[in-house]
C-alpha positions, 0 to 999 in steps of 0.5 A: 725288695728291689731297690731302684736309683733314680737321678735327680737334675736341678738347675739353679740360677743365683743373682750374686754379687760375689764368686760363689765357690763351686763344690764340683761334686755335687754342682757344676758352674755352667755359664756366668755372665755379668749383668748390671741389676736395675736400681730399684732391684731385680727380679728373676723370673724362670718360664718353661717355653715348648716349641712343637716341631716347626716352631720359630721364635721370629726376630725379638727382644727381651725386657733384660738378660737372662741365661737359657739352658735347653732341656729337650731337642735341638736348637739354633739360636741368632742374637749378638752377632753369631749363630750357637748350635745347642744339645740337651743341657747347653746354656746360652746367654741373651743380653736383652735388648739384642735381636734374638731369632730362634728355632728348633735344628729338627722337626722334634718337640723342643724345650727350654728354660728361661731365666730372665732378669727384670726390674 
């Protein structure tokens, strides 16, 4: 019988309103970032987004927040004021109604996901 170990990742996002304790063995606080949720309640909405190699996202907005976290290849992204260089793994945050231009650093397939706080 051979037995093999497979390695399992999950990314969770959580809207709280309090510090969640954090269990370093079995999760790691990533990126936390403050945002004021809409009065009427929030939804958080996460999309899978595939660049092929040479792919831009041109100059944009978003209807809230979010925290991205890239899952394949090599990305650039502009918004707030500074440029962040982003491997397999990094989050990054995006107010919203900032300015965001984003592309690939390479001619690689790249992949993200996106977490996306909406009313």
């Amino acid at each position: 019988m051979i037995e093999a170990s497979i390695e399992t990742r999950l990314w969770r996002w959580e809207l709280r309103s309090d510090e969640p304790p954090i269990d370093g063995r079995y999760t790691t606080l990533k990126l936390g970032e403050p945002v004021a949720l809409p009065a009427g309640g929030a939804l958080l909405r996460a999309d899978r987004v595939d660049f092929p190699p040479g792919g831009v996202a041109y100059t944009h907005t978003h209807q809230g927040p979010g925290i991205r976290v890239l899952r394949h290849g090599r990305f650039r992204v502009k918004t707030g004021g500074r440029e962040i260089a982003l491997a397999p793994g990094d989050p990054w945050f995006e107010r919203g109604p900032d300015p965001v231009y984003a592309r690939p650093k390479s001619q690689t397939y790249t992949v993200f996901i996106d977490a996306l706080v909406t009313g």
